[in-house]
GUDO-585502 format. One record per residue: z negated, x, y of N, C-alpha, C in turn. Coordinates in steps of 0.05 Angstrom, whole numbers, plus 5000, padded with zeros to 4 digits. Atoms other than C-alpha are relative to their C-alpha. Layout:
<atoms>
ZXYZXYZXY...
</atoms>
This chain:
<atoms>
501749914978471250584191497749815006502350144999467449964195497649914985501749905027463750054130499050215005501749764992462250734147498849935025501350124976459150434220497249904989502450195005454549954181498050104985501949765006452450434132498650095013502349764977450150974185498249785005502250184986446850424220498449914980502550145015443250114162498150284990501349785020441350744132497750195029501749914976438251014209500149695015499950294987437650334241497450195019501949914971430650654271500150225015499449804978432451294297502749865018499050104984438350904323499149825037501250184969434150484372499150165014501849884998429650984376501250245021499549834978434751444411502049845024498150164976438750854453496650055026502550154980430950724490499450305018500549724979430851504503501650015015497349914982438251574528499249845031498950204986437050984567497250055017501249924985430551334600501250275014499949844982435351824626501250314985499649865010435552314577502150064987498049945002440952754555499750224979501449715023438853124482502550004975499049885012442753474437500649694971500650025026443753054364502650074983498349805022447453184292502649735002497050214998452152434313499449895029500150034978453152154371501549645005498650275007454751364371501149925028499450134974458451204439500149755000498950325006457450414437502049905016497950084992462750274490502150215007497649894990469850564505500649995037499950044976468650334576497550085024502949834985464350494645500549735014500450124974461650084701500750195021500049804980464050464760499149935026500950034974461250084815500449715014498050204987466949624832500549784971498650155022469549444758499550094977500949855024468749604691503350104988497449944997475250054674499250194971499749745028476750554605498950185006501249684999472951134597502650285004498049815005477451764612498050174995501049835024477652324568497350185014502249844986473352734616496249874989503050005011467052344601499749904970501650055028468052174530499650294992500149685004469052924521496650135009501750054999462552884555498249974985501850115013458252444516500750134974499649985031461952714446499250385009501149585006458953534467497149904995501849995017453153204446499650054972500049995020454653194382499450314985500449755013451753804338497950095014500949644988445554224352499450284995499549675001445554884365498550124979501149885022443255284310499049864977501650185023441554704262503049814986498050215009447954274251502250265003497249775012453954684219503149775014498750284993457753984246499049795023500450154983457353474298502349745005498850225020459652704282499749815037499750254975461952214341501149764984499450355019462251374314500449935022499550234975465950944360500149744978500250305009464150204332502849885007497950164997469149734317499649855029499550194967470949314387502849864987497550274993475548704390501550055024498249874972477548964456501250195006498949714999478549664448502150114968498550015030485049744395499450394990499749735009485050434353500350205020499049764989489750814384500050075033500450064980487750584453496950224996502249895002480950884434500150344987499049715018484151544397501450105021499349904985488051624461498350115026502649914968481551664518499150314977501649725007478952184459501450224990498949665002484352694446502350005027498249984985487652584506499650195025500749824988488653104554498549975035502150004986482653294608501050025029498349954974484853164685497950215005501349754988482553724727497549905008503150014993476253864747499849925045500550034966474653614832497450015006502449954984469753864875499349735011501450284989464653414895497950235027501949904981461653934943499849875032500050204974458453625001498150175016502449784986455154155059498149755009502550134986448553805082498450095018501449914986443753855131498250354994501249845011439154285093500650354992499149675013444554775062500850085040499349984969446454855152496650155007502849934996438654965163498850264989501349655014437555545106501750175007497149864983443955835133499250145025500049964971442755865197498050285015500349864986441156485238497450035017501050054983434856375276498250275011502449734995432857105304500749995024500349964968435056885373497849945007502449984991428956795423498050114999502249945016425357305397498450024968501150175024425157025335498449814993501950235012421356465331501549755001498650305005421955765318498849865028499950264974422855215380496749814995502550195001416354845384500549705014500450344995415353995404500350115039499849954966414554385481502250115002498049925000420154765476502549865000497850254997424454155458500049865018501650264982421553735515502350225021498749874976424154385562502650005001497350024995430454395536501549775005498750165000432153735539499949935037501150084961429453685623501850135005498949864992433054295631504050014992497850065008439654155599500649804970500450225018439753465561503050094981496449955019447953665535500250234990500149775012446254275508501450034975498650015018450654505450498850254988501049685014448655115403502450125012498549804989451955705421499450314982500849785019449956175351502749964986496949915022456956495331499150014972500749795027453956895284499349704981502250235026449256265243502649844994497950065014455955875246502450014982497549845013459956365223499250124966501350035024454856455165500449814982499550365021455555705136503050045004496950014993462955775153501050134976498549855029463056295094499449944977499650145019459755935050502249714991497650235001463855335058503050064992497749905016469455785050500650054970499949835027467356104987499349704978500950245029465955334949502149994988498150095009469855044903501549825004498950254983471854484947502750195017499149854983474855024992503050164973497349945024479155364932501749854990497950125006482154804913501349915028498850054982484154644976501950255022498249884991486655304989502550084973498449985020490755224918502549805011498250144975493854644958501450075005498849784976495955125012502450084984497949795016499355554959501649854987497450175020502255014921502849935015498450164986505854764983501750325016498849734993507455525001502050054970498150005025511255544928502249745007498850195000514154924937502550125033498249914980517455205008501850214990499249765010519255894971502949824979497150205019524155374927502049895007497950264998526954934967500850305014498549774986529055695007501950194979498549895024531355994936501749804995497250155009536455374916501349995032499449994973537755334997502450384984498949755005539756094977502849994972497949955018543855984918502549795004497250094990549255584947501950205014497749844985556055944970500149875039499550084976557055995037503050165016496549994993564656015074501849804974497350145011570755805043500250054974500149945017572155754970502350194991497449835025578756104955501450195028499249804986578556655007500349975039500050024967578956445085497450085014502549964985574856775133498649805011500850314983573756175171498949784993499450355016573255695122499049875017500650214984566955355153501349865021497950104979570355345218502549754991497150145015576955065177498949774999500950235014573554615139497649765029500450164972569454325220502049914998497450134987576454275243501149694990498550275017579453845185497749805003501450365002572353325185500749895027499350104973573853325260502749824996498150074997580453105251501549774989500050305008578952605199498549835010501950214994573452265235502649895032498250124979579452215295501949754987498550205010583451815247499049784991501850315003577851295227500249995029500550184982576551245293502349935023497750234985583551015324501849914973499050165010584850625257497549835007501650194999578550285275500949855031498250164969581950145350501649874994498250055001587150025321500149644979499850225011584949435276498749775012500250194980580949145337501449905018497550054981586649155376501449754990497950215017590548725320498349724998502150194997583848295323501049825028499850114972585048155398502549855001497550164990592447995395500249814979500650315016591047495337498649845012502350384982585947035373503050035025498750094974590647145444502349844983497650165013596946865394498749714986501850225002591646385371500149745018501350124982589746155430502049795008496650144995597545945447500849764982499650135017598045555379497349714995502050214989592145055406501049654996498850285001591844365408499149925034500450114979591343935475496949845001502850215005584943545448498250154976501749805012578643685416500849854968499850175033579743545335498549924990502150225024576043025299498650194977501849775032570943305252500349744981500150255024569842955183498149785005502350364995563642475203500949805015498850214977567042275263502349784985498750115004573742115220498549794980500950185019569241825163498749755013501750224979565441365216501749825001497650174995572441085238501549934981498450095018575140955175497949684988501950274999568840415165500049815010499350304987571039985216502349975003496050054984579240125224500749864970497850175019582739565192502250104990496249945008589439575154500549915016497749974976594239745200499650215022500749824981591140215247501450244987498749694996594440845265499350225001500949714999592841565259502150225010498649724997596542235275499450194973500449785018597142695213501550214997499849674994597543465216502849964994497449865013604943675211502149834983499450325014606942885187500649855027499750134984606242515254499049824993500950155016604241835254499749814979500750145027601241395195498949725006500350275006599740645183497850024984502249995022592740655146500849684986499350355011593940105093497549984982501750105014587740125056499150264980500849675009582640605015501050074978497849985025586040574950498550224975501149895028583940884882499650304996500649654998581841634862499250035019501449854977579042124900502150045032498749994968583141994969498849875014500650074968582241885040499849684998499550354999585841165038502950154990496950005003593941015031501350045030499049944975598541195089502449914996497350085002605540935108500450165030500049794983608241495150502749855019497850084984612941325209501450295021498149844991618641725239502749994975496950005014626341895213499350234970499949735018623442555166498749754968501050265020621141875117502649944985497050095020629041715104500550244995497249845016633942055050501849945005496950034991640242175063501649734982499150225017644041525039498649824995502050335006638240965044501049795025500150164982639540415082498049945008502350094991633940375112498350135030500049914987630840385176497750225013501949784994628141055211497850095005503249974992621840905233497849934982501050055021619040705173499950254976500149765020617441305120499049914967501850085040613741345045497049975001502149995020607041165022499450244995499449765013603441675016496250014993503450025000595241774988499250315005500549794992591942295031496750094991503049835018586642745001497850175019501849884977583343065056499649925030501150194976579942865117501850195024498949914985582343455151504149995001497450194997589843165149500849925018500850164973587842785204499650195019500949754978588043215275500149745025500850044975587842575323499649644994500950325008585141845326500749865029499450164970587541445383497449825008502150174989582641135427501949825033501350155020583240585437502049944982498249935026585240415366502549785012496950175001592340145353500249914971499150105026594239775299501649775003497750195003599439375270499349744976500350275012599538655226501550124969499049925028602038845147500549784986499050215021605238415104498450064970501750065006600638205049500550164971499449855021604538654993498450305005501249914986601939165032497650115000502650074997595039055040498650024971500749995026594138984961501250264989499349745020596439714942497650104992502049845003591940074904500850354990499449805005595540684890503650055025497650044987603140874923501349894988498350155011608440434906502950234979498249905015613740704854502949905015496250164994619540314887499750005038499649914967622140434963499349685005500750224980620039925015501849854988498650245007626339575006500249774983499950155030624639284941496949874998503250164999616739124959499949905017499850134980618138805017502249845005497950124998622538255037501450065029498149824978628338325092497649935030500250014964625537965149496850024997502549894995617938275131500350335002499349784994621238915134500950005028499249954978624338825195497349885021501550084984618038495228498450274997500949665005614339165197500950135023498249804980619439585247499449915018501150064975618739165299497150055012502750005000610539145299500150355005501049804995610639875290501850165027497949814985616340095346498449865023501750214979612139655394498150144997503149935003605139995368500850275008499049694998608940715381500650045030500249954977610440545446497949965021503049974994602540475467498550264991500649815004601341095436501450225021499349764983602041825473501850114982498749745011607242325455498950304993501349745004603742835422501450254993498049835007609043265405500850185023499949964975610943265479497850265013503149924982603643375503498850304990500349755011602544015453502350215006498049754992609144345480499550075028500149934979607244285552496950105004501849885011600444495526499850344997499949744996601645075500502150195011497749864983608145285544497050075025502549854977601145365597498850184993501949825014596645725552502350204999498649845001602946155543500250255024499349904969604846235615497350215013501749844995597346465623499650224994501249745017596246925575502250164990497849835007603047315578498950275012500649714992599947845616498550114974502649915014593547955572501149994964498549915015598847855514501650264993499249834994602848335539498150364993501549685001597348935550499050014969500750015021594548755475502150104985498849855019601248875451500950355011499249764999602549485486497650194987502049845006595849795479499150014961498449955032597349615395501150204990496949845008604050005402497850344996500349694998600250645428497250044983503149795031593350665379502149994975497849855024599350635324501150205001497749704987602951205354498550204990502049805002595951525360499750014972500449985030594251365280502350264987497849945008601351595265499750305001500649694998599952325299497950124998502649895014592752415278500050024966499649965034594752315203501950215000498949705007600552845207498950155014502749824994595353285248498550064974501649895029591153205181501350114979499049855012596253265141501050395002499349725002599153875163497750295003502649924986591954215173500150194969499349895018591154735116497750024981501750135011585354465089500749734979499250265010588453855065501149984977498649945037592454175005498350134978502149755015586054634979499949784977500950115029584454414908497249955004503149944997576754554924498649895024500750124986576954124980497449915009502250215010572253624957497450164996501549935012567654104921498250245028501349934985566554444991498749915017501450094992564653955017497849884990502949945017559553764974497950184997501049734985557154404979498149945028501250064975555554325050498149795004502350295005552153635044497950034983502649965016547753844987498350375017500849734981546454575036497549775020501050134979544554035092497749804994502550135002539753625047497650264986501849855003536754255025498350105021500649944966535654465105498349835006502950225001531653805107498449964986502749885014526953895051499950245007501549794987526154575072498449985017502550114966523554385150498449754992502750204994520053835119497450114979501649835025516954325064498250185024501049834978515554845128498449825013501750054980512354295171498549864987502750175014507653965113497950245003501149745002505354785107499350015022502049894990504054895173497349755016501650274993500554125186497550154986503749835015496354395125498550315012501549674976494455085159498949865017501349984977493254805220497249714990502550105000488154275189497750174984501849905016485554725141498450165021501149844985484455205198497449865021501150214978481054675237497449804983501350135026477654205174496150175002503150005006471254585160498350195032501650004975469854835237499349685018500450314993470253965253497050004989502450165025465753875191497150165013502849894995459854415214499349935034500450054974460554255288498949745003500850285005459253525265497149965000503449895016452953745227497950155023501249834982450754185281499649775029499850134981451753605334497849774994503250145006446853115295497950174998502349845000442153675286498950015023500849874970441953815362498749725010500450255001441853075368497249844987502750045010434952985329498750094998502349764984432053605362499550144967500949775028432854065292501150275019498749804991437154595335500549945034499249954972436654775408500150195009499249634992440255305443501150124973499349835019442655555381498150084972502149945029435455605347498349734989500750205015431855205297496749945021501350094995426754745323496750114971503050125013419354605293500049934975499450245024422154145244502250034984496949945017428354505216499950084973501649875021424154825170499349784975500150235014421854115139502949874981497050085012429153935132501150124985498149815021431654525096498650004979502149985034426354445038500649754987500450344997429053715030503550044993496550025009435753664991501549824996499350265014436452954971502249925026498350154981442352575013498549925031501450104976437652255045498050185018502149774996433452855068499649875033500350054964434752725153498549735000501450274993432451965151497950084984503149885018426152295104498250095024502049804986423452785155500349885022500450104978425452305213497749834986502050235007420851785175497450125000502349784990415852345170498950035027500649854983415952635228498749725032500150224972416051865273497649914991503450145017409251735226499849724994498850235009413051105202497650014978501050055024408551285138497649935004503049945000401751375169498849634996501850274995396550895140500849874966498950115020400250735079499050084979501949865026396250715007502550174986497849925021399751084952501949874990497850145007403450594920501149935024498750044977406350394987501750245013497049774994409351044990502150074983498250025020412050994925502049935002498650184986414950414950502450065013498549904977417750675005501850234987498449675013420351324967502449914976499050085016422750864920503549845014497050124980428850574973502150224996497149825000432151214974500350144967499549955032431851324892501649884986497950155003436250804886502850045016497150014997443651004892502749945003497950025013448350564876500749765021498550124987452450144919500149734992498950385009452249454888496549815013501750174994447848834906499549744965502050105018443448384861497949855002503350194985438147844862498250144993502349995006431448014869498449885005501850224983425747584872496850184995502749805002419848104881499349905030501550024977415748014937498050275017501649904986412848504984498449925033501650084976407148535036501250015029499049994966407848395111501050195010500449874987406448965134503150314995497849845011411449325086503349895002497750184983416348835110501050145026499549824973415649075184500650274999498449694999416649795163502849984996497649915002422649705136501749855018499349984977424349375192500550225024500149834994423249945229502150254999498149745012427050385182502649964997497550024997432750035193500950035022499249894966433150175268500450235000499249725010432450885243502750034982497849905022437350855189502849985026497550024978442750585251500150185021500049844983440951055289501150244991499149755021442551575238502750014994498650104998448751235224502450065021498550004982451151205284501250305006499049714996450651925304502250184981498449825013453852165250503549844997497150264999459751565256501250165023499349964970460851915325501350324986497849685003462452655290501849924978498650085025465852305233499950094980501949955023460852405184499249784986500850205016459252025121497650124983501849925020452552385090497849834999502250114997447251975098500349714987499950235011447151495048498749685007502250274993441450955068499349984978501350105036437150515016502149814997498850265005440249904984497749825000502650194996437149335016499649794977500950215019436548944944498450124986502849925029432149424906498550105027502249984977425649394941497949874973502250235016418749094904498750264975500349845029419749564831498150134998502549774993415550144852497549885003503349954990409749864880498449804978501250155031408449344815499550164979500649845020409249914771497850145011502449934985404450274811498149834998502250225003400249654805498950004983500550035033400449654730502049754992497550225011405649064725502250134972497949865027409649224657502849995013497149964992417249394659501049774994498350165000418248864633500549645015500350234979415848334681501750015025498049824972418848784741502749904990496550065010425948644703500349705003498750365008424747804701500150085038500050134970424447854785502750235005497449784984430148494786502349964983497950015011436448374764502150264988499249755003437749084733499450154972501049855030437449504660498150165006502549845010431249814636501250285007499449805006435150424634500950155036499749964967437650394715497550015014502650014995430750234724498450225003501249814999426850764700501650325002499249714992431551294720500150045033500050064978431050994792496550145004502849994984423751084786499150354989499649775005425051794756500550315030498949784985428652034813498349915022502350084980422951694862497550274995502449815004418052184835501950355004499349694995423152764845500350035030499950074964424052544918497850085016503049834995416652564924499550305001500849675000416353264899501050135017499049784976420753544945498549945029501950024981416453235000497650145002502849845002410053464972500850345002499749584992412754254964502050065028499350014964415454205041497349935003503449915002408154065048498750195001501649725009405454575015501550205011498649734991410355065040499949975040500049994979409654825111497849845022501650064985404054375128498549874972501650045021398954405073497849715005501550094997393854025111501749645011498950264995398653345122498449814984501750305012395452615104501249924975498350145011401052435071500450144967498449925029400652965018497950014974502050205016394952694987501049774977499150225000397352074986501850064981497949915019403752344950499450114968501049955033399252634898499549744975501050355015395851944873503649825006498350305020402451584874501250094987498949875024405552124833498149984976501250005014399752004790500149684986499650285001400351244792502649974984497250075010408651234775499350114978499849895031406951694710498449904976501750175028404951184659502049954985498850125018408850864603502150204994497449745012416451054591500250115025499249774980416251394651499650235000501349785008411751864627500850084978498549805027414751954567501950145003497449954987421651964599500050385007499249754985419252624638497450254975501549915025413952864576502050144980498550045031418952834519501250245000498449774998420953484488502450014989497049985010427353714459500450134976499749855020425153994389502549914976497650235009430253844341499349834971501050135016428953314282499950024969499749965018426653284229501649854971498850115016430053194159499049794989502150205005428552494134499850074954499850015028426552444051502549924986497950105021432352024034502750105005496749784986437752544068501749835017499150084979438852034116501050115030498149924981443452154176498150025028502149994972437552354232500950165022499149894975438352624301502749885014498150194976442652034322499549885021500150074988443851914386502249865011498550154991447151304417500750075037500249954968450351314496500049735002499950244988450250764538503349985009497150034994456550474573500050145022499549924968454850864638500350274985499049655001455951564604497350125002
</atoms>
């Protein structure tokens, strides 16, 4: 493919250029190939893939009519654009077609009804009276509204939007046909079923909800039995016990959980607490000589072990065997200790036990209170237990014996019903998208002309119902911009201005396109202060139609300015391009559609005020803009080409990336 590319091109290299410089003035002619150089568009915002719609476009060039038996589309190799990426924008299928219809002033104006008053048209005095006499005047022509009302009906904007309608009217007709094809009653013969099948969910939602009493109930009398199994003191957290183990010497005393107390003897090896030498009688085996208050060695692993720290500390003196354990001893006290350091041991600690509290004591007369309190509120927790079990107990044989409960098809009827009940809600939400859309459709294009009709009244085109002076001007005037035209007209913004200065000026609204750009062109003072001017106009235009919630009125783009009136000067295109930041090809189609802008000015002229200043004026700068490629641009015919001697590949035409 890229051999065949280079070929064509070498072998037409000059009709190649020869038809990029036409395309790119605008033109749109027939030839026997058609070279698209990019797969992509500028759209405004970004540069994004061509869809199939406009390469389908640019490739119906290809072939002309009665001369080419064939018609040849070349997409150039691209690094960016892979094959099948480029094989899929061109056989891929065409989205629908959307209305771009937009009602305007103009199409409202030729529309419009004006055989009230007699028939005539409102004159500059006539507007003056009506506005003294009733400044809020609204039209009041059924009939002329009801005229544009039918065109608007009959567009193609309007059809697809009443395809809409119908789509969403099918779409309701469905969800009412599967709505329809569900069974309704009982599956295996009961008149009642539904009813039945109420009864039984009733009767299961009774049994969730007193097993759900029933398991808060069991909640409640766990903490109140809780509450009883308390301690007297608040329990040591781990930082606190880890704090006190940093400064408590060997020998100090502790309390441990469900052990009693312990002798800390030191932190000792592995992952433990420290070593402990536990005291009380549950320390001797049956048959030791040895005495009761003294227990085993023991290495404790968790902090929570510990439930109380005496303040202030206690501790005892250790014999020096003692003191050096690093793990628990293998051999009973008796044998690591001598007699009379054993017996000073006992002594030291039966002495350090009696400075300590009885905690044993202090947690029975503890919770014998917490008891004593909470026997009532014990009490009602367990009764009110007894009877949501009772209740469980006779709401389940209620279900059971219920005659629903044995069906085989149970399940499957209820399902049933749940998929019935989400069809019931797409239905009503199918029914209330349908009649949202009715009631805007019904509403939509009487907003839109009442809008139109409200800036009209608003810039003295329509009062009372009939067309002003100047309505006439406006309806001959199609371009977007038509209303800020004939206000600029009509406020004699123009008067005074040479030809090229209207060019100029005509040249603001020829430019379409939404984006910004340097320019470093310079215009005169004076053409400065106009468009000053015309921007108090343009907000004023703006506004009004912001107020009916209208968007027609495009404006200029305040970065192309200068172009016109240099060409008009005689400045080449291509000087105009070092101060505008814009293609030859945007260029002179900008200054294409300036001279069609004009014309519709000048024949509103001639059709309504022959003898105006301005339409002079309009002649000489239509005479002025038609030089170079501009003139060829709108010159150039469409014969078709000729064959070259060497049977080279002629009547190629390249597109640009804008389509």
């Amino acid at each position: 493919l890229k051999q065949l590319v280079e070929e064509l091109f070498s072998r037409a290299l000059m009709r190649v250029v020869f038809a990029t410089d036409t395309l790119a003035l605008g033109i749109n002619m027939p030839a026997r190939s058609v070279v698209v150089g990019r797969m992509s568009k500028w759209d405004g915002v970004s540069r994004r893939p061509l869809i199939p719609n406009e390469f389908q476009q640019m490739a119906g060039r290809a072939g002309r009519r009665g001369i080419d038996e064939q018609g040849h589309v070349v997409i150039p190799y691209s690094p960016f654009v892979t094959f099948h990426e480029a094989l899929n924008i061109a056989t891929g299928p065409l989205r629908p077609v959307e209305s771009a219809f937009t009602i305007r002033y103009n199409t409202v104006l030729n529309l419009w009804d004006n055989t009230g008053r007699a028939g005539r048209d409102i004159d500059a005095n006539d507007a003056e009276e009506d506005d003294e006499q009733q400044p809020d005047a609204m039209p009041t022509s059924s009939g002329s509204e009801e005229r544009v009302l039918r065109v608007m009906r009959s567009s193609l904007l309007q059809f697809q939007q009443s395809r809409r309608l119908r789509e969403l009217e099918q779409t309701l007709e469905e969800e009412e046909d599967r709505l329809a094809e569900l069974p309704v009653g009982c599956l295996i013969g009961y008149e009642n079923g539904e009813e039945l099948l109420d009864e039984y969910e009733r009767l299961g939602r009774i049994v969730e909800e007193a097993r759900r009493r029933e398991k808060k109930l069991e909640q409640n009398l766990s903490f109140l039995q809780s509450q009883s199994r308390g301690l007297p003191w608040q329990r040591p957290e781990r930082d606190q016990i880890r704090r006190a183990f940093r400064t408590m010497p060997r020998g100090g005393i502790v309390h441990l959980e469900n052990r009693g107390w312990a002798i800390y003897l030191g932190r000792g090896l592995g992952a433990v607490v420290g070593l402990f030498l536990e005291l009380g009688p549950q320390g001797a085996e049956a048959g030791e000589q040895r005495s009761p208050l003294l227990g085993d060695v023991l290495a404790l692993t968790e902090y929570r072990q510990i439930n109380y720290l005496p303040v202030p500390q206690v501790s005892v003196p250790l014999p020096d065997a003692l003191t050096t354990l690093a793990v628990p001893p293998t051999v009973p006290l008796e044998q690591l200790l001598a007699v009379d350091e054993l017996d000073g041991l006992n002594a030291e600690a039966s002495s350090a036990l009696e400075k300590l509290p009885d905690l044993e004591e202090w947690i029975r007369e503890y919770r014998a209170t917490l008891a004593e309190k909470s026997q009532g509120a014990t009490e009602r927790a367990q009764t009110e237990l007894a009877e949501a079990r009772q209740l469980v107990r006779e709401s389940v044989e209620t279900e059971r014996a219920h005659v629903c409960h044995v069906c085989n098809v149970r399940k499957e009827h209820k399902q049933i019903r749940r998929q019935r009940a989400r069809l019931m809600l797409d239905r009503d939400a199918a029914e209330k998208r349908l009649d949202e859309k009715r009631a805007y459709e019904e509403t939509r294009l009487q907003m839109t002309l009442r809008g139109l009709v409200n800036v009209l009244v608003r810039f003295s085109y329509i009062r009372k119902g009939d067309l002003t002076y100047k309505a006439k001007k406006l309806a001959d005037i199609f371009d977007s911009n038509a209303l800020m035209i004939v206000e600029m007209i009509e406020g004699n913004y123009l008067e005074g201005l040479q030809p090229e200065d209207l060019a100029e000026v005509f040249s603001w609204f020829a430019y379409d396109r939404d984006v910004d750009f340097p320019n470093r062109l310079l215009l005169p003072r004076y053409i400065v202060s106009l468009r000053r001017e015309l921007d108090d106009l343009q907000n004023a235009i703006f506004q009004a139609e912001r107020r009916q919630d209208l968007r027609l009125t495009p404006g200029y783009n305040p970065y192309f300015y200068g172009a016109a009136r240099a060409w008009c000067k005689g400045t080449s295109l291509g000087d105009i391009l070092e101060g505008v930041d814009m293609s030859e090809g945007d260029m002179v189609m900008t200054f294409n559609k300036t001279l069609d802008v004009m014309r519709q000015v000048r024949d509103m002229f001639n059709h309504h005020d022959p003898e105006h200043p301005l339409r002079q004026g309009l002649v000489q700068a239509d005479k002025m803009m038609r030089r170079g490629v501009v003139e060829m641009a709108n010159t150039m015919g469409f014969a078709p080409a000729e064959e070259s001697a060497g049977g080279g590949a002629d009547g190629i035409l390249t597109t640009t990336d804008e389509g």
